[in-house]
C-alpha positions as CSV (number, residue, x, y, z in Angstrom):
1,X,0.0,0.0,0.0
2,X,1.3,3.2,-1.0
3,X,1.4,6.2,0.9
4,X,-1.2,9.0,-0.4
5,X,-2.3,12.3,1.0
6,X,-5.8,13.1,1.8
7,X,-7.5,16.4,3.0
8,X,-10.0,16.3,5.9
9,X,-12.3,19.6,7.4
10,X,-8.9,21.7,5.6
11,X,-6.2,19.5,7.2
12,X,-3.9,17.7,4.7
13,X,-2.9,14.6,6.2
14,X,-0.9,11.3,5.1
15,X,-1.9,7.5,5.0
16,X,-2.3,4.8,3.0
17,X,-3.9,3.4,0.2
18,X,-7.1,0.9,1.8
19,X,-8.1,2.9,4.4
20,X,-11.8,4.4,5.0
21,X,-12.4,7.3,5.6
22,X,-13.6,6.8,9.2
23,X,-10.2,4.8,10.0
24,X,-8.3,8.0,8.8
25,X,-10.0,10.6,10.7
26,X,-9.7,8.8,13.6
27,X,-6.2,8.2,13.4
28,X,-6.2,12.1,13.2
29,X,-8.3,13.0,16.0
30,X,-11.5,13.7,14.2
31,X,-14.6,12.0,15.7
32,X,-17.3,10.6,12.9
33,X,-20.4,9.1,14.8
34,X,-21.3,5.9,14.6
35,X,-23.5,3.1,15.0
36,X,-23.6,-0.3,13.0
37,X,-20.2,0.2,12.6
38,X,-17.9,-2.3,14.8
39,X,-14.7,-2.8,14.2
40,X,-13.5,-6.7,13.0
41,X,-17.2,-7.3,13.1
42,X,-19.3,-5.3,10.6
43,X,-18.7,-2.7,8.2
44,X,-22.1,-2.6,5.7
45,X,-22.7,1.8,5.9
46,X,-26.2,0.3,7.1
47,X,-27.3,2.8,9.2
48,X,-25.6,5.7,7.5
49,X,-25.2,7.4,10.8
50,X,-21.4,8.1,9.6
51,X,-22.2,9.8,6.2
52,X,-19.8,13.2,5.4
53,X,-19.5,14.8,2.1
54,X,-17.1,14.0,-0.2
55,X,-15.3,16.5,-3.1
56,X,-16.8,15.4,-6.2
57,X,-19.4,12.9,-5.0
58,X,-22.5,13.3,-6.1
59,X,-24.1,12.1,-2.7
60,X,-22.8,11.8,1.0
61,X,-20.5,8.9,1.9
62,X,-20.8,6.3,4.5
63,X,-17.2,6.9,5.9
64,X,-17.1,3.4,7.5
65,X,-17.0,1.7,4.1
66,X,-15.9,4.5,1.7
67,X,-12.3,4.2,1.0
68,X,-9.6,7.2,0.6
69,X,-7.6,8.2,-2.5
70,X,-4.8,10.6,-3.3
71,X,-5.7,14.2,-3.2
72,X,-9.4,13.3,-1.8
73,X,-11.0,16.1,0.4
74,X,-13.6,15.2,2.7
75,X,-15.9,17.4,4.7
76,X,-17.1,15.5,8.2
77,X,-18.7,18.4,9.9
78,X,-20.4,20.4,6.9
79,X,-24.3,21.8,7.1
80,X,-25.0,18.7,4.6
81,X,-23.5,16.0,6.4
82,X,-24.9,17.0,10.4
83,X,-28.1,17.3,9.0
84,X,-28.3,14.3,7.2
85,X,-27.1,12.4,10.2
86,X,-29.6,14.2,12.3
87,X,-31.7,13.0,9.9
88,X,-31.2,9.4,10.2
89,X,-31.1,9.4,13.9
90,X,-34.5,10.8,13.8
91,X,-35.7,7.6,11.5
92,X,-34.2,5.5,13.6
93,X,-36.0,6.6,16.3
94,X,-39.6,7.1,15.1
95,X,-39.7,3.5,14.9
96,X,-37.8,2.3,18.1
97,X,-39.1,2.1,21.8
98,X,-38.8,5.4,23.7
99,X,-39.3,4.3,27.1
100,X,-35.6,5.0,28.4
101,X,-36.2,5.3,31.9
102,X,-37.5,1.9,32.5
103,X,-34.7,0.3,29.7
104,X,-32.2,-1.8,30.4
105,X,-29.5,0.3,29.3
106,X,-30.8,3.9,30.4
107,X,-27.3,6.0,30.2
108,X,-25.3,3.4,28.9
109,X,-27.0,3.1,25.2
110,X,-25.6,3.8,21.7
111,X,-28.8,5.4,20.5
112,X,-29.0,7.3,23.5
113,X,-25.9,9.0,22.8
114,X,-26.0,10.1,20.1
115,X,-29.2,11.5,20.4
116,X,-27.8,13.9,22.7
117,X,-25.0,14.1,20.3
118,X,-26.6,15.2,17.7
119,X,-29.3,17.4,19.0
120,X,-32.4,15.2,18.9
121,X,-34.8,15.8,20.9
122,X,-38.3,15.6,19.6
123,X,-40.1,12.8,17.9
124,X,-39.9,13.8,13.9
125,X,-41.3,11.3,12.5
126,X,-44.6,10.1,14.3
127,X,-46.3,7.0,13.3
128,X,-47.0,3.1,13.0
129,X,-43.8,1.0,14.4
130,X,-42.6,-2.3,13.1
131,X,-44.8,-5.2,15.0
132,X,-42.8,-6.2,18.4
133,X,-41.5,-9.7,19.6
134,X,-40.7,-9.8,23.1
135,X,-38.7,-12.8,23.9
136,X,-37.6,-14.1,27.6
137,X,-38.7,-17.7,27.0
138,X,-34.8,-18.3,27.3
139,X,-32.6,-19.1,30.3
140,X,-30.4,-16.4,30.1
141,X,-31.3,-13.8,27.2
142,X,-33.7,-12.0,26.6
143,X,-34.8,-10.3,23.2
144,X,-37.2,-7.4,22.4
145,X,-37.2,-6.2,19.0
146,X,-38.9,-2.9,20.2
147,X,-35.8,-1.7,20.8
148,X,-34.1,-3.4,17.5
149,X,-32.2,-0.7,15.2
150,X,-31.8,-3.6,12.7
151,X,-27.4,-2.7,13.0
152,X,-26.4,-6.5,12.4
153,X,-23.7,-6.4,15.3
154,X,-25.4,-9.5,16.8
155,X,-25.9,-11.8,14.0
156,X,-22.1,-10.8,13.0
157,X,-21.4,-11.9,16.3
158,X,-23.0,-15.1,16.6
159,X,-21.4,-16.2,13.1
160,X,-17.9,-15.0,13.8
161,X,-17.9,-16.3,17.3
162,X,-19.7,-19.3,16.9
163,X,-20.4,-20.1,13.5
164,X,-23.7,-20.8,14.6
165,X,-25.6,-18.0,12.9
166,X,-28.9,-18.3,14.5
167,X,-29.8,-14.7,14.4
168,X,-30.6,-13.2,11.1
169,X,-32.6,-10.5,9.4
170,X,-36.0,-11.5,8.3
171,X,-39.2,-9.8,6.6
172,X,-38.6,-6.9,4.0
173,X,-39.1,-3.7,4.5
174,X,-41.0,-1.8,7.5
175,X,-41.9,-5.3,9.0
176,X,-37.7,-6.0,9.0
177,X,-36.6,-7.5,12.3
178,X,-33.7,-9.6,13.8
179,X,-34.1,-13.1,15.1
180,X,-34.0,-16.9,15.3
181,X,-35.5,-18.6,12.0
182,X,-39.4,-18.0,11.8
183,X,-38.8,-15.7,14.6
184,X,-38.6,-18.5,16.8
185,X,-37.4,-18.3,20.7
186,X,-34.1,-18.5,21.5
187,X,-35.3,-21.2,23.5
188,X,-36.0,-23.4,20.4
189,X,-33.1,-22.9,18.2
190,X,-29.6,-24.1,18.6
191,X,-28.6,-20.9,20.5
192,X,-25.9,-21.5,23.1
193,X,-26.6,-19.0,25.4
194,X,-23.4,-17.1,25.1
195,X,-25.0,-13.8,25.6
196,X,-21.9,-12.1,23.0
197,X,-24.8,-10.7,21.2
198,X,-25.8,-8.6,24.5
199,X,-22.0,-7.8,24.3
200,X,-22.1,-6.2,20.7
201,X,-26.0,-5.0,20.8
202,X,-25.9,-0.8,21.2
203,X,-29.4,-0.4,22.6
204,X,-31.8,-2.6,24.8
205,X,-32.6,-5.1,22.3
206,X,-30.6,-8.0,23.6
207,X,-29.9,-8.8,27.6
208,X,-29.9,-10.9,30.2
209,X,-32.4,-12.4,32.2
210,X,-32.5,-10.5,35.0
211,X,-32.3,-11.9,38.8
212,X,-31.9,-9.2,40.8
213,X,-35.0,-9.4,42.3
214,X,-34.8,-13.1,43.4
215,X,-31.6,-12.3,45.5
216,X,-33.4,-9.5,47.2
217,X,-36.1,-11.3,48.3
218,X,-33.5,-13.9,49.5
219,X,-31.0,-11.2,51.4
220,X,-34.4,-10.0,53.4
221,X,-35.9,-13.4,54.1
222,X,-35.3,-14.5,57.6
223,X,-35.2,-18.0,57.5
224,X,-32.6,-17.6,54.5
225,X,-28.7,-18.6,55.0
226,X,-27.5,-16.2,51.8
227,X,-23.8,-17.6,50.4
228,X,-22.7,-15.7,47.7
229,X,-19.6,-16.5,45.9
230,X,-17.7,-15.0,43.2
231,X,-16.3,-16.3,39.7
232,X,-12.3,-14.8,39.1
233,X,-13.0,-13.0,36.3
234,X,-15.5,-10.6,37.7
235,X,-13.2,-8.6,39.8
236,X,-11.1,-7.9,36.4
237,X,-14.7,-5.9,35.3
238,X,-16.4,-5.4,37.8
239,X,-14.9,-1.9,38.5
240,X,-15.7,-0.4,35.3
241,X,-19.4,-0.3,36.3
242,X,-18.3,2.3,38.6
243,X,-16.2,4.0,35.9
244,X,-12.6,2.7,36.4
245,X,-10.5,1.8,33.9
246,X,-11.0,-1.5,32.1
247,X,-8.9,-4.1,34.2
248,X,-8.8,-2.3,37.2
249,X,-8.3,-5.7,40.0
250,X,-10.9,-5.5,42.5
251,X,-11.4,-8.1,44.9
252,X,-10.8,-6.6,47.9
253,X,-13.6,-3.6,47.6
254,X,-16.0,-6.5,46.0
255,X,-15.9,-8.6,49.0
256,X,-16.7,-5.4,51.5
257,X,-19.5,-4.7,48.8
258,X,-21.3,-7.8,49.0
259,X,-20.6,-7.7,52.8
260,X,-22.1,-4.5,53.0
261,X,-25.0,-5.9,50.9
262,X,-25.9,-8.2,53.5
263,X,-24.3,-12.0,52.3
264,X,-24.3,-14.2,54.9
265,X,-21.1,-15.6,53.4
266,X,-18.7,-14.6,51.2
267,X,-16.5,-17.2,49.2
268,X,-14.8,-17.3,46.1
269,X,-15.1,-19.4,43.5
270,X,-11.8,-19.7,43.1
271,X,-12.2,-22.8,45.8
272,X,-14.2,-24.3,43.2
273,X,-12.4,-24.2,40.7
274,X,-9.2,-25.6,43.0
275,X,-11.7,-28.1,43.4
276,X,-12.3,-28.4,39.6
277,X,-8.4,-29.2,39.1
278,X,-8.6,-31.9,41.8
279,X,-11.5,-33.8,40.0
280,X,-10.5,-32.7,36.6
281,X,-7.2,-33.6,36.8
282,X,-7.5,-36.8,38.5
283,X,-10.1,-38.1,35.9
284,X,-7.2,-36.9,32.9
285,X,-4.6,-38.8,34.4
286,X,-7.0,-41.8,35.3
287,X,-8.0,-41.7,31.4
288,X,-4.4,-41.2,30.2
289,X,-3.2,-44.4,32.4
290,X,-5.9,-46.9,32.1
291,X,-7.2,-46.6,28.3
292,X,-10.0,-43.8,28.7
293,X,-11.6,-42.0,26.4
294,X,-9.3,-38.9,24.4
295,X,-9.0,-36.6,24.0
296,X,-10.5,-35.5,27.6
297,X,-12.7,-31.8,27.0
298,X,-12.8,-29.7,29.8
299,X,-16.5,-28.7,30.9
300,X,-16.1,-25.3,32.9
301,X,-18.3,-23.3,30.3
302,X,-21.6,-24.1,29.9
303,X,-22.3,-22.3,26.8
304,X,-19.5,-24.8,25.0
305,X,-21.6,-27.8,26.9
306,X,-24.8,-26.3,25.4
307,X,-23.4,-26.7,21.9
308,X,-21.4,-29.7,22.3
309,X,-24.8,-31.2,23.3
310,X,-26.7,-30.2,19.7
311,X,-23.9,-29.6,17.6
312,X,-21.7,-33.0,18.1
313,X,-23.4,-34.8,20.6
314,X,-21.5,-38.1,19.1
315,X,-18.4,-36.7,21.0
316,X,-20.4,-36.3,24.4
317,X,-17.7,-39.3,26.1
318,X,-14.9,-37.1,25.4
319,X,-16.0,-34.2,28.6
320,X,-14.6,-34.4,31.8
321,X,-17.9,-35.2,34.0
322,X,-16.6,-32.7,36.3
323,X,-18.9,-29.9,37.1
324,X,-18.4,-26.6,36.8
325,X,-16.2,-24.4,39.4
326,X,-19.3,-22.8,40.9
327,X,-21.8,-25.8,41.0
328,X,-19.2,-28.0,42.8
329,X,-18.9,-25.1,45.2
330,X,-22.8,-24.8,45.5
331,X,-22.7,-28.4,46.1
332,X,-20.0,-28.3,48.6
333,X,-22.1,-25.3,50.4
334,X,-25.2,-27.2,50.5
335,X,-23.9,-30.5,51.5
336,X,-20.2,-30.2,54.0
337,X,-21.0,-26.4,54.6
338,X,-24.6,-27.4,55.7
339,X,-23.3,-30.5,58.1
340,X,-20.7,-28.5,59.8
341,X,-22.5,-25.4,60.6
342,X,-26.0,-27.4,61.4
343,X,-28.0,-25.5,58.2
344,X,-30.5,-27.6,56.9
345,X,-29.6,-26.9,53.2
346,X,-33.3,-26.3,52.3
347,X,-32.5,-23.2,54.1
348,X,-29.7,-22.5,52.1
349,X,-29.8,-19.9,49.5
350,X,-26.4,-19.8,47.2
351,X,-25.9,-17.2,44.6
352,X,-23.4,-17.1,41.9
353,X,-21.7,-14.1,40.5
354,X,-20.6,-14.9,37.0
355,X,-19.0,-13.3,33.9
356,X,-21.4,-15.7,32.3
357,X,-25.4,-15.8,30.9
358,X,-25.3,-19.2,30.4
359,X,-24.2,-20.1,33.6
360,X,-28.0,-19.1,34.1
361,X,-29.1,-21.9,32.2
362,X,-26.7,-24.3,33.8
363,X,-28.2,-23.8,36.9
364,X,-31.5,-25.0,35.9
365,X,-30.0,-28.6,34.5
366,X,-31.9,-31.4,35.5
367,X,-28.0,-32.5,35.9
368,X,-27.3,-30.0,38.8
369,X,-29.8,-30.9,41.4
370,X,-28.3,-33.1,43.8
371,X,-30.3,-35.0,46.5
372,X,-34.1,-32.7,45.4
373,X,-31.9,-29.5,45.8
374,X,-30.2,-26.7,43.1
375,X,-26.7,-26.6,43.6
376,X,-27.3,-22.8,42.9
377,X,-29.8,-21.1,43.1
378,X,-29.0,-17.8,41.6
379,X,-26.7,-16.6,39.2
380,X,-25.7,-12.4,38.4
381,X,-24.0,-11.5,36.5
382,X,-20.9,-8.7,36.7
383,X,-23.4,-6.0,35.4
384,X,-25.9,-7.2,37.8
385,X,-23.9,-6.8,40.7
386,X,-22.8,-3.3,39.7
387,X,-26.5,-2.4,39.5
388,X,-27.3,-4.5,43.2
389,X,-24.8,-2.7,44.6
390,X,-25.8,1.1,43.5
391,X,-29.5,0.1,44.7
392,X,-28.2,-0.6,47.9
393,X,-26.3,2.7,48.0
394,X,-22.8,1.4,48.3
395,X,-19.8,3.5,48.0
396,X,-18.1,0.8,46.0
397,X,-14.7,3.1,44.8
398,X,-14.3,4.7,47.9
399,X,-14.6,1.3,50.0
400,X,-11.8,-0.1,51.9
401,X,-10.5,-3.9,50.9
402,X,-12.1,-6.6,52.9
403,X,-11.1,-10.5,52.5
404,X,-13.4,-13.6,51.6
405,X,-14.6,-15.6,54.1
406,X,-12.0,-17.8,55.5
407,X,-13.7,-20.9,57.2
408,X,-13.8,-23.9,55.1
409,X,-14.0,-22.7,51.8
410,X,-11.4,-19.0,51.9
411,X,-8.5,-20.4,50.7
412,X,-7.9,-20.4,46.9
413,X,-4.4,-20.3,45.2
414,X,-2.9,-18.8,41.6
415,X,-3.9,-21.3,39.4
416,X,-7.8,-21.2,40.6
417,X,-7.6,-17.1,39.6
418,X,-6.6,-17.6,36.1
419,X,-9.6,-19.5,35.4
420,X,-11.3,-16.4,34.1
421,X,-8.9,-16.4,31.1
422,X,-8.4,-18.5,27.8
423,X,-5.6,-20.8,29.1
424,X,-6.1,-20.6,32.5
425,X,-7.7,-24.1,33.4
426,X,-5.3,-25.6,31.2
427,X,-2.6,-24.0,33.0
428,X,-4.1,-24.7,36.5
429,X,-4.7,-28.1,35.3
430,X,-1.0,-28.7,33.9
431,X,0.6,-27.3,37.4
432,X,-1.9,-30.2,39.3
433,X,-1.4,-33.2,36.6
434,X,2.5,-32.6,36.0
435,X,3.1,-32.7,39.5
436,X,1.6,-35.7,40.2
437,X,2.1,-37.5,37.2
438,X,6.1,-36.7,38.2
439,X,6.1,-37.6,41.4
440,X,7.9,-33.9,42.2
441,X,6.7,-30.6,42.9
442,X,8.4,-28.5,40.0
443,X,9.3,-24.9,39.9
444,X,8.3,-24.3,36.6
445,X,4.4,-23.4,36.6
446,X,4.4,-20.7,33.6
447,X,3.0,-22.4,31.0
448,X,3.1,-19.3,28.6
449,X,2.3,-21.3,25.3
450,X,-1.4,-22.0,26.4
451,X,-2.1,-17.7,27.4
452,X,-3.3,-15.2,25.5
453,X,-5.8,-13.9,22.9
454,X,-5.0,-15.2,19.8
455,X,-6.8,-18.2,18.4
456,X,-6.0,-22.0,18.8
457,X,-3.2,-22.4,21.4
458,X,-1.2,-25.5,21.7
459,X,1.3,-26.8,24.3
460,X,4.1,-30.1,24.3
461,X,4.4,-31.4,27.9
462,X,7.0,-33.6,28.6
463,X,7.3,-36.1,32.0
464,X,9.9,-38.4,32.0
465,X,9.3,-40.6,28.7
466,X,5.8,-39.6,28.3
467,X,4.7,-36.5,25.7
468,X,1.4,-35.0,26.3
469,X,0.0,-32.7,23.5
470,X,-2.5,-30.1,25.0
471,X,-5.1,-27.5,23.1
472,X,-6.6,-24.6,24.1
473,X,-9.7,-22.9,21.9
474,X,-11.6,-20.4,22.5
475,X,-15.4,-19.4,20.5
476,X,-16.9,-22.1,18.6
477,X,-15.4,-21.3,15.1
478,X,-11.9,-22.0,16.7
479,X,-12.8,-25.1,18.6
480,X,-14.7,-26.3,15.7
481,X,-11.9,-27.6,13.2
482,X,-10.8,-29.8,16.6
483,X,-14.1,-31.1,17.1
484,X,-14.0,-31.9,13.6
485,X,-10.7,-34.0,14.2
486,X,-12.1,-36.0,17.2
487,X,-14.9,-37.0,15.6
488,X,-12.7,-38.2,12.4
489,X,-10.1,-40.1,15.1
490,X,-7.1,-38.2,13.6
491,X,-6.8,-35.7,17.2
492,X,-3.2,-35.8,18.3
493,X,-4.1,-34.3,21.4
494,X,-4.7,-36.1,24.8
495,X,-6.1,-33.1,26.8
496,X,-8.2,-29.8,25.2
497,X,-10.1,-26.8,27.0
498,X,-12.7,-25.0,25.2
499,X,-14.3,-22.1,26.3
500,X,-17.5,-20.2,25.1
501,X,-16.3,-17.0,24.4
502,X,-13.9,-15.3,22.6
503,X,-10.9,-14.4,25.5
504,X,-12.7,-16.5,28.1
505,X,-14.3,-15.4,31.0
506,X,-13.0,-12.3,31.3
507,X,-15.1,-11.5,27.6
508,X,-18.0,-13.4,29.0
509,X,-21.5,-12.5,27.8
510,X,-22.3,-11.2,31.3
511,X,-19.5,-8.7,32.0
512,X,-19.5,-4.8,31.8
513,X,-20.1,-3.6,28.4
514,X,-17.0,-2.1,26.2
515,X,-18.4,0.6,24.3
516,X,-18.3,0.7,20.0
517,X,-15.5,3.8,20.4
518,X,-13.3,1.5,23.0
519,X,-13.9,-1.3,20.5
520,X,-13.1,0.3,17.0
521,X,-9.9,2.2,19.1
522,X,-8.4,-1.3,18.7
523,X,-7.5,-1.2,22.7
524,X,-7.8,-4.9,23.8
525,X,-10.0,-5.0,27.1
526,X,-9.8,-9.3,26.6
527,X,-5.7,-8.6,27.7
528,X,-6.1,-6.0,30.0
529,X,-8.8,-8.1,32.1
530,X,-6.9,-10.8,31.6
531,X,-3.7,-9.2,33.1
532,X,-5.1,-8.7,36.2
533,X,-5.8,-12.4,36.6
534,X,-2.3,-13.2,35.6
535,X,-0.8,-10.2,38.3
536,X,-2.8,-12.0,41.2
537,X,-2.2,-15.3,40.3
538,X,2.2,-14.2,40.7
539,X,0.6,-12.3,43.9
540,X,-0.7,-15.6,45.2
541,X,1.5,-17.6,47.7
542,X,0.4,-20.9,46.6
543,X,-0.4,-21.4,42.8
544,X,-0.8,-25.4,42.7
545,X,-4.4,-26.2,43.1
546,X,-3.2,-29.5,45.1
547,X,-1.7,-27.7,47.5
548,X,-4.3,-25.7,48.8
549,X,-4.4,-27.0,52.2
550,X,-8.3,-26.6,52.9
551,X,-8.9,-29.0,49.7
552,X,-6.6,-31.1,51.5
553,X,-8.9,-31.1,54.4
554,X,-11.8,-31.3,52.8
555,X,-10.7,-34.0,51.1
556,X,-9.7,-36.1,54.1
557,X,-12.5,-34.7,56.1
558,X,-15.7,-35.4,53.8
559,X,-14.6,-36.2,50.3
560,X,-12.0,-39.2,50.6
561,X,-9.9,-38.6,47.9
562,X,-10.7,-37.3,43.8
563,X,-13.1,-39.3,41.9
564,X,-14.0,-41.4,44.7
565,X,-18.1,-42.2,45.0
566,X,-18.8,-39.3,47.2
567,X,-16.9,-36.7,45.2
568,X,-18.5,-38.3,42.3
569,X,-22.2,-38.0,43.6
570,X,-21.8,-34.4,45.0
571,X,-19.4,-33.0,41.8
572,X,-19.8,-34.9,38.6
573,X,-21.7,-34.7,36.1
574,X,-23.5,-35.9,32.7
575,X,-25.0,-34.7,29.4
576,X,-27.1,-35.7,26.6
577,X,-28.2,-35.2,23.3
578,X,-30.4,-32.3,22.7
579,X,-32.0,-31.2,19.4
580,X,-31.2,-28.2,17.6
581,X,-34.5,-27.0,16.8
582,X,-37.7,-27.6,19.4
């Protein structure tokens, strides 16, 4: 690409051949609204929202889409072009659902913004709206076309993510929406409850399933025991609900929150997922020495279960039967929590904060009721916490660190933190299974070749005269050429995790939104959330999940040892074939 010289708003300016106009404004300071326009996902110059006028054309330009040429002058801020956007801000309204106080994302909406933006103010274009399908049939997301600006980010997102493309435009014309085929529930399609649509959406139109409510009722119910317990990657978001910067690390003032709020207990699920590498682990090496089934599939995510369950349900022997991090934990709660401290569990009332809308889902399994009890009963999300906690008034920057619980459950190491991030139970896992599998207790825990964003991650692990080959994918298109190899017996590897969503945990469907101009900055929140994982696990004075002394005792205390009957009862699992479409 050569270089060329453009002129923008009477600034000459250089860059290259290939570029849009919107990239090269930005990269000089000059803002151009948008709003279907998201970067590495869609770039149509549907909503026209970033049109300026262009020497020569004969109409305005969409500067998402229109690219630059030598000697090209472009206008962003002319009479023309503001009123033209103007203009199409006020379509998009007339036919979208203007009751912003009660919405979902009241303050923190795309439309919303630019309204103000822009100048609009009244309603310009009274009339008929496109009919409305409210959908909360689902376990975890909801969908009301009401709110719909027909932008495409979401069905860009479920086909580059997960290559599932359920979501689609359908109709022509004024009766236009977004949906599942036929406009069928999410419910009844092959959705898997990832909620990265709610991630991209810029208005209300897509959310989760809210269960604030439920936990309320919980907190101010006498005869309720309340355990809350948090997943790791929520403190690497949770802060930016309370406007600090993306990664901001905050355990310590999320513990004194939910104190404040009213928990009876506070744990982290970082115990579970120490847990998690116990089972896990032990089931690997039990497979690996006595002719089991691999590749083994890890089974933390339950959006990955979802769509191993429709999509290749002929692989369904290769996941580990473990349950996830925070339903072994809700298990353990309800079960040796509920002994020692003479509860009776029906009285117990566990909620789960999670990164995660499926997790919402997963709590509902047939799979994860264990002796006529949920091991959870309620699962928030990170943006439902932020909201819990500015109902109840909390003073969440200005709060002073407190620590989780310690009886029982408080101790977690290194390797249970980086669960939140592609990699990490891999990692965690490779610390446990090494050790044991060598007999030692080895220095070298960084396992660097399984971290990070980009897109299939392998690993070579070496013990004595024994190679095992690991894989780590995240997002379904990524995973998918693997699955494709297991179920055509040509898999070199012995031991895979696969995780839902692009980045893990930390880019779960259910963490704080990153706004469209964070997004097309090319700034990577996925690394910086995941860095703060990484800087607690090298905080942490144990990083082996086996040597986590309270699993130790739990183990010898209740459980007996990994795998056995009673661990198996209480924190395995199993699946089963589920159709596609209902």
């Amino acid at each position: 690409m050569g270089k060329i010289k453009v002129t923008i708003n009477n600034r000459v300016v250089e860059t290259y051949e290939g570029k849009t106009i919107l990239e090269v404004a930005r990269e000089n300071g000059i803002h151009i609204p948008t709003l279907c326009y998201l970067k590495n996902y869609t770039g149509t110059g549907a909503c026209r929202v970033c049109q300026v006028e262009v020497e020569g054309a004969r109409s305005l330009c969409a500067a998402c889409v229109y690219p630059v040429r030598d000697g090209m002058v472009v206008k962003t801020n002319s009479q023309r072009a503001l009123e033209a956007r103007r203009q199409v801000v006020e379509l998009i309204v007339s036919n979208h659902s203007k009751d912003c106080l009660s919405c979902i994302r009241n303050t923190n909406c795309e439309l919303q913004r630019l309204c103000q933006e822009l100048g609009v103010r009244e309603d310009a274009y009274k009339g008929e709206k496109t009919p409305q399908t409210y959908d909360d049939f689902s376990s975890g997301v909801v969908r009301n076309t009401s709110k719909c600006i027909l932008c495409g980010r979401c069905i860009a997102a479920c086909e580059k993510h997960q290559g599932l493309g359920i979501l689609g435009f359908m109709d022509r014309g004024f009766k236009t929406k977004v949906g599942p085929v036929y406009d069928k529930s999410l419910k009844d399609v092959n959705c898997m409850q990832c909620g990265q649509c709610i991630n991209v959406c810029p208005v209300g139109a897509l959310h989760e399933k809210e269960e604030i409510d439920n936990v309320i009722e919980a907190l101010n119910d006498p005869t309720k025991h309340v355990v809350v317990q948090t997943a790791p990657a929520v403190r690497a978001s949770l802060g930016e609900e309370f406007g600090m910067p993306i990664g901001t690390r905050v355990t310590g003032k999320m513990v004194a929150a939910l104190k404040l709020l009213g928990f009876d207990k506070v744990y982290d699920t970082n115990f579970g997922a120490d847990l998690t590498i116990m089972e896990e682990g032990y089931e690997f090496i039990d497979r690996l020495e006595n002719g089991g089934v691999l590749p083994m599939i890890t089974s933390c995510s339950p959006g990955w279960i979802n769509y191993c369950e429709k999509e290749y349900p002929d692989i369904l022997d290769h996941l580990s039967s473990c349950k996830s991090p925070h339903m072994m934990l809700g298990a353990m709660i309800k079960s040796h929590y509920a002994e020692v401290n003479n509860i009776d569990p029906k009285d117990i009332y566990v909620v789960s904060i999670m990164p995660c809308v499926a997790k919402k889902g997963e709590k509902e399994r047939d799979q994860m009721i264990t002796d006529g009890m949920k091991d959870v009963d309620a699962v928030l999300t990170t943006r439902e916490l932020g909201k819990l906690i500015k109902m109840f008034g909390v003073d969440f920057v200005n709060l002073k660190d407190e620590e989780f619980d310690q009886d029982l459950f408080g101790e977690y190491t290194g390797a249970g933190v980086i669960f939140g991030a592609s990699g990490g139970v891999m990692e965690a896992a490779l610390r446990t299974v090494v050790d044991v599998l060598s007999g030692d207790s080895l220095d070298y825990i960084e396992y660097y070749s399984v971290r990070g964003q980009r897109g299939l991650k392998e690993a070579k692990v070496t013990i004595g005269d024994q190679t095992i080959y690991v894989a780590v994918a995240h997002s379904m298109t990524i995973a998918k050429p693997l699955l494709d190899e297991i179920r055509a017996g040509t898999s070199k590897y012995q031991f895979i995790e696969i995780m839902g969503c692009p980045g893990g945990c930390i880019n779960g469907g259910g963490q704080s939104y990153v706004s469209a101009q964070v997004r097309n900055s090319g700034f990577d929140h996925r690394a910086a959330r995941a860095n703060a994982l990484y800087d607690e696990d090298r905080a942490m004075p144990v990083r082996k999940s086996h040597e986590n002394t309270q699993i130790q005792q739990l183990y010898a205390d209740y459980l007996g040892s990994p795998n056995s009957e009673k661990a198996h009862h209480l924190l395995h699992t199993t699946y089963a074939k589920r159709d596609k479409y209902q």
